[in-house]
N, C-alpha and C positions, 0 to 999 in steps of 0.2 A: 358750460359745465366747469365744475372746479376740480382740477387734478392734483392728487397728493399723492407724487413720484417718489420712493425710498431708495434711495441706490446705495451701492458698498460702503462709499465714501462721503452723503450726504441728502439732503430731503431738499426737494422743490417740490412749490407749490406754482399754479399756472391756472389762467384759467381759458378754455378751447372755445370760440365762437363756432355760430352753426356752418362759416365759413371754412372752418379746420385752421381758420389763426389759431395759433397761441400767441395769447397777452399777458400780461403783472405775473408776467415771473419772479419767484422770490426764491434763494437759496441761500441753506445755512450748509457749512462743513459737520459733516458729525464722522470722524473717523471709528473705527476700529481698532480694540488695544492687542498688543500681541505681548502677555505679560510672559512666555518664555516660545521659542521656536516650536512651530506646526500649531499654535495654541492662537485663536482670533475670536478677541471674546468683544460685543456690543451692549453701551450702553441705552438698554430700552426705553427705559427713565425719556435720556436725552432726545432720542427720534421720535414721540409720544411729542415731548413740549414742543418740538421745532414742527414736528406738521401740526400742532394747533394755531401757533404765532405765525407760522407761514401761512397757512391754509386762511387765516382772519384778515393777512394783511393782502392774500390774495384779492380776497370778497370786500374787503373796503375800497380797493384800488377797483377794480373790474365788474362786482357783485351787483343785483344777486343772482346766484345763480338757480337751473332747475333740477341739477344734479349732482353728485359726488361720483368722482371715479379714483381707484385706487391701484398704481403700478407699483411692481416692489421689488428688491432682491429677492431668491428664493430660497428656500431652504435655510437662512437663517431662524434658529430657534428659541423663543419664549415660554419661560414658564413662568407665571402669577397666581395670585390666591385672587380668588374668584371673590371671597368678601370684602380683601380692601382693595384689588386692583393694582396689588404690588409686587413687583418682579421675585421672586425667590432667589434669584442667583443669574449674575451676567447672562444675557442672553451669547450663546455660541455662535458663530459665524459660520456661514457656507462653505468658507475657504478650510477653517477646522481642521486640525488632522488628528485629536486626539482618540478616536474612537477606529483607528486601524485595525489596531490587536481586535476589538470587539466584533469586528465587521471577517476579520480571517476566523476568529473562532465559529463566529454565525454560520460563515462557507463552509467550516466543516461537517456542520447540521442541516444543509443544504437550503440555509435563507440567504440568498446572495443581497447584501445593501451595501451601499456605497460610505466611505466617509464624509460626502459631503450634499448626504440625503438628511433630513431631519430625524430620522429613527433613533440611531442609535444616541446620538445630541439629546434627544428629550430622558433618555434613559441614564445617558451622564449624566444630566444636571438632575434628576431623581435619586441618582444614587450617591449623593454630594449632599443634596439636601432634608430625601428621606428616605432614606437604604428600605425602610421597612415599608415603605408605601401606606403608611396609619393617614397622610392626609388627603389622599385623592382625591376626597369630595369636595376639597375646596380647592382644589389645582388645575387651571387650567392650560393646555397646549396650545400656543399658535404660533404659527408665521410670522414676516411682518406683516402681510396683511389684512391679518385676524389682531393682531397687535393696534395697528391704526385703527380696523375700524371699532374694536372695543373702546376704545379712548373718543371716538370720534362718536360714539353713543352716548356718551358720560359715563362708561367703566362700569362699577358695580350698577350704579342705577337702573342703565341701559338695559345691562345682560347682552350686549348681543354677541356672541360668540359664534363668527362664522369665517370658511375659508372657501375661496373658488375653485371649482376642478382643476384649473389650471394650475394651481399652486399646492392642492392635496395630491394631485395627480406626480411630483418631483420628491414627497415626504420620504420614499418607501414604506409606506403605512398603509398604501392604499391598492385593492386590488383592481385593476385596470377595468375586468371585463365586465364588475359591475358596479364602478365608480364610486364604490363605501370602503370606510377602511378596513382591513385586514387584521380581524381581531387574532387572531393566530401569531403574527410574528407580532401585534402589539401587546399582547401575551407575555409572549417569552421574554419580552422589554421589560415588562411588569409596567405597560404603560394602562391604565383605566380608560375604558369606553367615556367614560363621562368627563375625561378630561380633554375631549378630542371634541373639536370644533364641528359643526353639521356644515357637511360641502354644499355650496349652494352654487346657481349660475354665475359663469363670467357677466354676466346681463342682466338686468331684472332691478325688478324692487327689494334692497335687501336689507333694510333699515332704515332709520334717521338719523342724521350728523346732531344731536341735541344740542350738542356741545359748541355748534358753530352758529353764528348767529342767523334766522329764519328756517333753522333745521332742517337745512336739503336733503331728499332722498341718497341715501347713499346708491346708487345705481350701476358699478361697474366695477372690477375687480380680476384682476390677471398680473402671473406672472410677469417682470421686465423683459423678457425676449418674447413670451405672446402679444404681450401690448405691442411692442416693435411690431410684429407681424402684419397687427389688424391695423398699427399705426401707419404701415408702408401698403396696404392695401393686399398685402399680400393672402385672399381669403379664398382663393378658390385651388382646386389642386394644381399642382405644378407652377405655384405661383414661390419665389422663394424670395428672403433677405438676409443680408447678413449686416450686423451690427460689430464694428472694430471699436472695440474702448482697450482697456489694459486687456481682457483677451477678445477674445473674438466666438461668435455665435453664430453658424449658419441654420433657420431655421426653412423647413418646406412645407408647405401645407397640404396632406395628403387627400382631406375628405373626411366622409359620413363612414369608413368603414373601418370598425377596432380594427389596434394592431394583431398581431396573434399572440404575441407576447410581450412582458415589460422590459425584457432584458435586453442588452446591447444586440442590435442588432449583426450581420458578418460584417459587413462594412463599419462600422464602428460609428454607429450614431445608436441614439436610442427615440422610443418612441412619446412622444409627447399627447398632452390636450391643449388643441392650439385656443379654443376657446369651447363654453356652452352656452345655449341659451334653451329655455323650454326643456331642460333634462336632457339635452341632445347634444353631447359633445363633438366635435370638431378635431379628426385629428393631424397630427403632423409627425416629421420627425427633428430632429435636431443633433448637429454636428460641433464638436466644441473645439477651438482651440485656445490651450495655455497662458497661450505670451504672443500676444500682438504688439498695443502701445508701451507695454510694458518694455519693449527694444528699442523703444524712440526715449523712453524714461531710462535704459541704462545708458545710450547714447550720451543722453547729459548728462545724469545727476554724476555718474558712475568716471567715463570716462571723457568727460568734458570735452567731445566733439561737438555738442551744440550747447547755444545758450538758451535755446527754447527748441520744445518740441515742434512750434510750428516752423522756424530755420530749415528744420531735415529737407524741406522739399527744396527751398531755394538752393542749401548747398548741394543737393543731388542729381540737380539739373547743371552743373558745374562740371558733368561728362554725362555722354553719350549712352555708355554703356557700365556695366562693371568690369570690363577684361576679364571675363572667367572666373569670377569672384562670386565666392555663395555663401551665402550665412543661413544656416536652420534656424528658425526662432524656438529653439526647447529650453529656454531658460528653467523653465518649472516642470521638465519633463511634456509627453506630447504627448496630445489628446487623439481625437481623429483622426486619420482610419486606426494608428497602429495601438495605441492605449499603453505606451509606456511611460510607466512615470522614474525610469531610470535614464532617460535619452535627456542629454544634454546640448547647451548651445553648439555649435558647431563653424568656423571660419575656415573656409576652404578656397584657393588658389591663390592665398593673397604673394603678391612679389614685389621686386625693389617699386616697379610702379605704381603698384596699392598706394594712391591716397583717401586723400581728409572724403572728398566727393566718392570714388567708388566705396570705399565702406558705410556711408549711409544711403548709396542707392541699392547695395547689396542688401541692409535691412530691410528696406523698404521694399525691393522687390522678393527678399523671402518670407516676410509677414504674406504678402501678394501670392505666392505660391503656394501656403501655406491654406489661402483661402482658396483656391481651384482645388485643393486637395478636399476640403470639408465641402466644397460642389460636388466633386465627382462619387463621394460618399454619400452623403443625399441622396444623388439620383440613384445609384446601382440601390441603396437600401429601399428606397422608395418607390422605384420603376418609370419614375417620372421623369420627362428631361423641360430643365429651365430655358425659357427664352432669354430673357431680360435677368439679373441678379438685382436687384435694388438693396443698398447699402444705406447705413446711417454710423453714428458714434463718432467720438471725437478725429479717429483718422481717416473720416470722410471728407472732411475739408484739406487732406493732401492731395492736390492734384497728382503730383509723381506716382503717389500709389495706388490712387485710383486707377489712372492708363495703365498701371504694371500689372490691376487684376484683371483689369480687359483684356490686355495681353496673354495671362497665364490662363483665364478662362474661355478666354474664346466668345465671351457676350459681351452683350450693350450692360455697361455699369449706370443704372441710373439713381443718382444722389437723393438722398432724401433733401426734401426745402427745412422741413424739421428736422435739428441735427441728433437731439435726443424724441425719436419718435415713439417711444413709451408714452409721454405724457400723451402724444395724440391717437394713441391707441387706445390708452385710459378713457381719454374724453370720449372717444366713438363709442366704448361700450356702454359707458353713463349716457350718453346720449342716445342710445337705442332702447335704453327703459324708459324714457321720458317722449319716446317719438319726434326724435329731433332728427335722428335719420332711421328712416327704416328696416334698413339690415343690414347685411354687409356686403351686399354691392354696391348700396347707396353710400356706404363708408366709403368704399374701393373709388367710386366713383369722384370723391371729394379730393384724392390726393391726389398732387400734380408733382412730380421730381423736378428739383432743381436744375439739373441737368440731364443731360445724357454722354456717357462715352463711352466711343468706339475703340475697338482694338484698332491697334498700329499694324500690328504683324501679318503675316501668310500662317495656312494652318502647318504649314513645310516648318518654318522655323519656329512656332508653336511644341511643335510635336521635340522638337531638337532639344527644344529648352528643356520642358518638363522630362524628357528623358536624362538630361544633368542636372534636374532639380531632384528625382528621386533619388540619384546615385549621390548626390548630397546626403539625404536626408537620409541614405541605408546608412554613413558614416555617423550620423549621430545617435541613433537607436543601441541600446544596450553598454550605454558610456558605465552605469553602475547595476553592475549585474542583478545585485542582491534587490533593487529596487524596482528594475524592469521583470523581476519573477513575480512581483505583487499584481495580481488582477483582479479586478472586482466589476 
């Protein structure tokens, strides 16, 4: 299978044997421009030509293959005209914040959407480009993964205009309990039915790649934290993983039964579609944190304690402990359980003997705490209790912080062998429209972790910690008032 991975910061392509290697991996950078503060606009143009050049030079190295699968950031938005195949207007970023005001005014009419749902983003860039909505019939809405695979049809030729539950399901556009969009709040958007993509399976047959050479079935399409999921084998309930890049994603997978609602659930996770196939979604929930490696990124860029993010572990095994030293990671305010985006970083007990080593093991073990917290939210939201936690993303290969989440969690941490396991979640799902594996335990069945580790601790000094990890983390909540009153 050939995988076309879109992430915040760049596009691989890779292709998955029926072994669950991944081989000819190829990556380009394609950042994100922030032409003023809260503003993260993407060049569609550029992730279009990089997953063709990528995705071509995957299949000449590795080719050919019997499938296309497609993993992506979410909720990043596009809009194009349907007859030349051309962007209208920078596509807006996930991260976005310009559509706040729009999102508090909505709440006041009782449509609650997020700023960093695709709703209100398709409705900016409409009312930027045609306040009066005269051209809808030739506008179309998508994702990145309606983006890729239009281009990866041949664009206008193609026609094919489509996005997976798993990704219509994070828009706010769509009503959960029966998996179509939500003409009502795309209404009030003044967004057009006909500009909105037909949701079709994470699975299946759902196209041709024309544009690639032997025009493989396009066969597979999910969100980046669903692909993680189905890539970590995580498919049956009470199976969970979490993925640590710049932030962090704890997903769980609940099962065959809706949620009852779309909205946050008490515990502060919301309800997701982990995957569908045969019109039958799959679902999960999902717990978000902020600022994971993004602490290991101010560690260096910021305050030149390291000279690469991978150093944090070596200098933090340079002591024992932190001496009572605790760092909140709220850099960008804090997601899971509490949902403020007013809470800020937080450095607590440092003294004359705070050094270089306890300040990056105090990082690294409150990123670690940070992740027992979006555990413990899972389960109480979900009802489900985790055995094992399986991890991937770039701070999966820190040993220190790995044993730090064993420690804070109380489970066996077992490493993904794939460190970005999106692409191999991608390939599983292309590979189950092609009968390469049969479902998703025969997926489940293919991944082997890299590792495993155990906690160090007793659950006695377990319980000690996390009790002065919360009374940390009460210290950083409500750092700016005005911004911790915003909830959405």
């Amino acid at each position: 299978m050939l995988v076309i991975d879109v992430g915040t910061s760049g596009v691989r392509a890779a292709v998955v044997r029926p072994d669950a290697t991944v081989e000819c991996a190829h990556h380009r950078r394609v950042l994100p421009d922030s032409p003023a503060p809260g503003l993260v606009e993407v060049d569609a143009g550029r992730i279009a030509a990089a997953a063709l050049e990528l995705a071509t030079a995957a299949l000449d190295e590795g080719g050919p293959v019997s499938a296309v699968g497609i993993a992506n950031q979410r909720a990043t938005t596009v809009v194009w005209e349907r007859s030349s195949g051309r962007p209208v207007a920078p596509a807006i970023g996930w991260q976005d914040l310009r559509t706040v005001g729009t999102c508090l005014v909505l709440q006041a009419e009782g449509i609650r959407l997020a700023p960093n749902m695709s709703a209100t983003k398709v409705a900016a860039i409409l009312d930027a480009v045609d306040p009066d909505r005269a051209g809808a019939d030739d506008l179309c809405f998508g994702t990145i993964d309606t983006w890729v695979a239009w281009n990866l049809a041949g664009g206008p030729a193609g026609g094919l205009h489509v996005t997976d539950a798993t990704n219509a399901g994070v828009t706010g556009l769509v009503r959960l309990d029966t998996m179509d969009w939500d003409e009502a709040v795309a209404g009030r958007l003044g967004i057009a039915r006909s500009m909105l993509p037909r949701i079709v399976d994470s699975s299946g047959e759902l196209g041709s790649a024309s544009a690639l050479p032997g025009s493989p079935l396009i066969g597979g399409i999910a969100g980046d934290q669903q692909a993680s999921l189905v890539g970590q084998g995580c498919t049956r309930p009470g199976l969970a993983k979490a993925t640590f890049g710049t932030g962090g994603m704890l997903d769980l997978c609940t099962g065959a039964e809706p949620p009852g609602t779309a909205r946050r659930s008490p515990a502060g996770t919301f309800p997701i579609v982990a995957w569908q196939r045969e019109g039958k979604p799959v679902w999960g929930v999902e717990a978000i944190m902020l600022s994971a490696g993004t602490c290991v990124e101010w560690l260096r860029d910021d305050l030149g304690v390291l000279t690469s993010a991978e150093e944090s572990a070596t200098v933090a095994t340079g002591c024992a402990e932190t001496g009572d030293v605790w760092f909140v990671p709220a850099l960008l305010g804090m997601g899971t359980p509490v949902w403020d985006f007013g809470a800020r970083g937080t450095l607590l007990g440092v003294t004359r003997g705070t050094g270089r080593a306890e300040l990056v093991r105090a990082v690294l073990e409150g990123v670690a705490h940070r992740g027992a917290d979006l555990l413990d939210a899972a389960e109480a939201d979900s009802g489900e209790r985790v055995g094992a936690l399986r991890v991937d993303g770039g701070m999966s290969a820190n040993e220190v912080f790995v044993s730090a989440l064993a420690d804070a969690t109380g489970r066996v941490i077992e490493v993904s062998a794939e460190r970005e396991a999106t692409t191999l979640g991608a390939g599983f799902l292309a590979g189950m429209a092609v009968g390469t594996w049969r479902d998703t335990d025969d997926t489940a069945a293919a991944v082997v972790p890299s590792r495993a580790v155990e906690p160090t601790i007793t659950d006695v000094e377990r319980t000690g910690r996390r009790q002065r990890w919360l009374e940390a983390r009460g210290r950083a909540v409500g750092t700016i008032p005005e911004l911790s009153g915003i909830d959405f």
